[in-house]
C-alpha positions in Angstrom: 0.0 0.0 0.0 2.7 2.6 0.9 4.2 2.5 -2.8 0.5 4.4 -3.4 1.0 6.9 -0.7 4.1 8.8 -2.1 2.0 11.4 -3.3 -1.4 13.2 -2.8 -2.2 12.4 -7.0 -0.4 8.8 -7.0 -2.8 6.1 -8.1 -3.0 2.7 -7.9 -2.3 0.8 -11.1 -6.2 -0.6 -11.9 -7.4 3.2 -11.4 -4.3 4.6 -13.1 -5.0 2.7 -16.0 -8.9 2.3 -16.5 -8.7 6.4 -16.5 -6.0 6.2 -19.1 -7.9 3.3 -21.2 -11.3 5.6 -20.9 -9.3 8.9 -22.1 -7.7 6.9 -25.0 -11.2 5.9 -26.2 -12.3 9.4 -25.9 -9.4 10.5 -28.1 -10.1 8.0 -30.7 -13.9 8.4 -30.9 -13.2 12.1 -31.7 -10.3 11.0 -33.9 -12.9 8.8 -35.8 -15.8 11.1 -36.1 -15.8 12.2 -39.5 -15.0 8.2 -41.2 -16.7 4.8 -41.2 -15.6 3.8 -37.8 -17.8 5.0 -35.4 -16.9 3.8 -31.9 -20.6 4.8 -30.2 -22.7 1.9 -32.4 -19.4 -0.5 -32.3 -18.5 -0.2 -28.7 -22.0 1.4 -26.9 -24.3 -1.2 -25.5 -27.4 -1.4 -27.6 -30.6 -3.9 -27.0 -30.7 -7.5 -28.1 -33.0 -6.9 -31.2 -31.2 -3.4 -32.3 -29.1 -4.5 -35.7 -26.4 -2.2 -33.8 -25.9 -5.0 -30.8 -22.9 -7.3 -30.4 -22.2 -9.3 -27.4 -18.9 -7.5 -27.0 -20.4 -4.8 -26.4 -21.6 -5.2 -22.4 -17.8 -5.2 -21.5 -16.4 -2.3 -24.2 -19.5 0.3 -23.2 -17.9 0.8 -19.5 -15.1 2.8 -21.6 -16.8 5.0 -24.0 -18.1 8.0 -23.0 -20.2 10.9 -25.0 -18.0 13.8 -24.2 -15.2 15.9 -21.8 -17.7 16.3 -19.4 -19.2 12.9 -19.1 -15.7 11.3 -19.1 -14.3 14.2 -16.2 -17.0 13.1 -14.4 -16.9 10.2 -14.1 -13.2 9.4 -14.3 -12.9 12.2 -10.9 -15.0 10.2 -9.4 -13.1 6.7 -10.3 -9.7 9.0 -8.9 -11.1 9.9 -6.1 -13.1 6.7 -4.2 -11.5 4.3 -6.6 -8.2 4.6 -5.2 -9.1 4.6 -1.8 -11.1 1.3 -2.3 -8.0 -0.4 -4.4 -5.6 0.3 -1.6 -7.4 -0.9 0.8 -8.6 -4.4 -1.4 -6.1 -4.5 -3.7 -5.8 -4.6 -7.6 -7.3 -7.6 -8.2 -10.4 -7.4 -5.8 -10.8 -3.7 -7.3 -10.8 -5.0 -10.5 -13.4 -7.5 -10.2 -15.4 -5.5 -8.3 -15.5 -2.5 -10.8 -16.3 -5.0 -13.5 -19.2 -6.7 -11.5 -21.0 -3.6 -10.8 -20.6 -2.0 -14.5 -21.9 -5.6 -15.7 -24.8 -5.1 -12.8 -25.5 -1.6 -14.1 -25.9 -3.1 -17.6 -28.1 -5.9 -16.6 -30.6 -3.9 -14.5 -30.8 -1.2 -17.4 -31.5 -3.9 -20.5 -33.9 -5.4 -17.9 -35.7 -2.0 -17.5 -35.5 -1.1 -21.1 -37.0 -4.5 -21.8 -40.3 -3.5 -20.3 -40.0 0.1 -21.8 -39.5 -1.5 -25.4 -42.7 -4.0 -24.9 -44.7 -1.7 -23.3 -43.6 0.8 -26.5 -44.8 -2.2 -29.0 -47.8 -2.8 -27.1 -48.7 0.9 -28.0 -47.4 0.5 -31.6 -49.7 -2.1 -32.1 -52.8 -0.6 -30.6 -52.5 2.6 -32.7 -51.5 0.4 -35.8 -54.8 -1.5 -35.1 -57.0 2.4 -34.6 -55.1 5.1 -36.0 -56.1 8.3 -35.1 -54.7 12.1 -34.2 -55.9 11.6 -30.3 -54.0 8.8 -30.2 -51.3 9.9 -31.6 -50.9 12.6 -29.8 -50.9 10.4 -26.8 -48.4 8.2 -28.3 -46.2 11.6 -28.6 -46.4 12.8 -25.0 -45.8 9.3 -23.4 -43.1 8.0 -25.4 -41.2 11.2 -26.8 -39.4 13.2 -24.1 -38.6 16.6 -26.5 -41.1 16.3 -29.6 -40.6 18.4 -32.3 -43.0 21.6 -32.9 -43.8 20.1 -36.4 -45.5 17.2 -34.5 -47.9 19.3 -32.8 -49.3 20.8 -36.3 -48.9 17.9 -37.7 -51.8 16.4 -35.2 -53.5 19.2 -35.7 -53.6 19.5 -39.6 -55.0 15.4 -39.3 -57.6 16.2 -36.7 -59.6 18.1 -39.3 -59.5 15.4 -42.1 -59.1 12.0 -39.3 -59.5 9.5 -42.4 -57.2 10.7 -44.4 -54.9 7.5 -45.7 -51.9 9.9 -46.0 -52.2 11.3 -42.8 -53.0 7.8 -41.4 -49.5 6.2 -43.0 -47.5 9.3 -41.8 -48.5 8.4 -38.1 -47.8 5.1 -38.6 -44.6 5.6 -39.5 -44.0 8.2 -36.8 -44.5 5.7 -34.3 -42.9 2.8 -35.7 -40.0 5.2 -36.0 -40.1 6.3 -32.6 -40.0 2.2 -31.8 -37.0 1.7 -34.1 -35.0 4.7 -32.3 -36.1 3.2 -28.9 -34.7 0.1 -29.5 -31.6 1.6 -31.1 -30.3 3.5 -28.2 -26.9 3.5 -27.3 -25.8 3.3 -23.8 -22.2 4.1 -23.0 -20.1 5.3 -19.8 -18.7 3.8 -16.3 -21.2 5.3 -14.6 -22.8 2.5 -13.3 -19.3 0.7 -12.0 -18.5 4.4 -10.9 -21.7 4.1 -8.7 -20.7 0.9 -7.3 -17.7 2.1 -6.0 -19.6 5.1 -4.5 -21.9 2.7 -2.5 -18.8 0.9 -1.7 -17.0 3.9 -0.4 -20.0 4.9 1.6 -20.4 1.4 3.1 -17.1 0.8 4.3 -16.3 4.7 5.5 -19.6 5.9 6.3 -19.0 8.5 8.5 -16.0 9.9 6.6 -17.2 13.7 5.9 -16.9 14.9 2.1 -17.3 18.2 0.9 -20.0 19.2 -1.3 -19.5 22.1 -4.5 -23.0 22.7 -4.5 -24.1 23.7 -1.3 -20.5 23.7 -0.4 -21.5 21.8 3.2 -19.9 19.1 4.5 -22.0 15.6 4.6 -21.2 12.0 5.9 -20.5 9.4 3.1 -23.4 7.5 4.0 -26.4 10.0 4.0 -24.3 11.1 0.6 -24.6 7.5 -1.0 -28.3 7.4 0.0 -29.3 10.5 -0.7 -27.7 10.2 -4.4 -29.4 6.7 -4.5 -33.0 8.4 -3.8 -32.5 10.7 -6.2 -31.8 8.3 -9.0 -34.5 5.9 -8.1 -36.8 9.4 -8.6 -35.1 10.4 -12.0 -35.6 6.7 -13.0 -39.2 6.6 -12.3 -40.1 10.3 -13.2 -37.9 10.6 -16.5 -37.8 7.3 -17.7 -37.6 9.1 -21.5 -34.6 10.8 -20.5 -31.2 10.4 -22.4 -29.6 9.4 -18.9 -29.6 5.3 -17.6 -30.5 5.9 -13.9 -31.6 2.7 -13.9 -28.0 1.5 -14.7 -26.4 4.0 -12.0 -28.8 2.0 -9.8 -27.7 -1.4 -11.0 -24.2 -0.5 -10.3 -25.6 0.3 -6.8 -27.5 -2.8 -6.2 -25.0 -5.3 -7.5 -22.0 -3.6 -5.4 -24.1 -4.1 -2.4 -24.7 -7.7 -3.0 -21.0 -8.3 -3.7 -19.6 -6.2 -0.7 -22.3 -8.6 1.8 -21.7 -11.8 -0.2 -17.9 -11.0 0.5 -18.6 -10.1 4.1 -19.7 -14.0 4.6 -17.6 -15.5 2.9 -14.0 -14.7 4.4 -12.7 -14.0 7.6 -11.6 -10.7 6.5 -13.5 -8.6 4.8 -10.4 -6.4 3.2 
């Protein structure tokens, strides 16, 4: 442990290099943007019955991210509780833990986007069945977080001819369209392993006192892992249209808290 301690920005060689593996990626998907390789569809998880998915792609997602600021985040975070968690485990533990929880993350958010996507089809289906301007105005406000302005009009030009055919096949293919995005999503980021290791942090310290930006207040690790947990169990619920997995930051939650209790009976000592 004390080869970690020389200095206050020395890392431990699974953190060190995870936040060097997830800048590289960065660097190439912008490197990549403008030819045939893009690293999102290739690398970003995507739903079984998307033609974008490849099994690969549950392990490779934990390293992409969509931008400066989502990486920064998240790899500040990894620096910060990461470190402290692999010195006091070790690499290997570290490791598999990060790897469980990111693999958690995925596995609660394709199970949650499962029942989005039939619930979606179910919807499809009835409006295919009755097409009409109510409906699909319904349709719109349920399933589309930020619909377009045209949209509205568009509703509005139908509902004074409702049995027009041309009308009819445009909202058909608006929601099959909407159906086909859906299911063509692309989830990337650590951010549910990086939640893990915050519920980890906060279970094994959790009276250590961190500091907050924003109120800048001091608050014990453990009200800060619940309170963050709450919050993403709201978002999850209430925005569930939203371009953000809180699902998957909940995953990486759930399944770090199995692991750290199935650990706790199963050696003498814990770390």
């Amino acid at each position: 442990m004390n080869q970690y301690q020389t200095s206050p920005f020395s890392m431990p060689p699974v953190v060190k290099n995870l936040i060097i593996i997830n800048i590289l990626m960065l660097v190439a998907k912008y490197a990549l943007k403008d030819t045939q390789w893009d690293l999102d569809n290739l690398l970003g998880l995507h739903y079984w019955s998307s033609p974008l998915f490849r099994p690969w792609q549950f392990v490779t997602h934990l390293f992409m991210h969509g931008d400066f600021w989502h990486l920064l985040f998240n790899m500040f975070a990894l620096y910060m509780f990461g470190k402290v968690l692999e010195m006091v485990w070790g690499s290997q533990r570290f490791l598999i833990y990060f790897f469980v929880t990111g693999l958690g993350a995925a596995a609660l958010h394709y199970y949650v986007t499962y029942l989005e996507i039939s619930h979606l089809q179910k919807s499809v289906a009835a409006f295919v069945n009755t097409p009409s301007p109510d409906l699909l105005a319904s349709f719109i406000k349920s399933n589309v977080s930020h619909p377009l302005a045209w949209v509205a009009d568009f509703v509005n030009s139908w509902s004074v001819d409702p049995n027009n055919q041309s009308y009819i096949q445009q909202g058909t293919d608006m929601v099959q369209r909407v159906l086909a995005d859906r299911i063509d999503v692309t989830t990337i980021g650590a951010s549910g392993a990086v939640f893990g290791i915050l519920l980890a942090f906060g279970y094994l310290f959790p009276n250590t006192e961190l500091m907050l930006l924003f109120p800048p207040v001091p608050i014990k690790a453990k009200y800060f892992v619940i309170a963050y947990g709450a919050i993403e169990l709201y978002l999850g619920i209430t925005q569930s249209n939203s371009n953000i997995a809180h699902f998957a930051h909940l995953g990486g939650m759930l399944f770090g808290f199995i692991l750290l209790k199935y650990w706790e009976k199963s050696t003498k000592k814990f770390y």
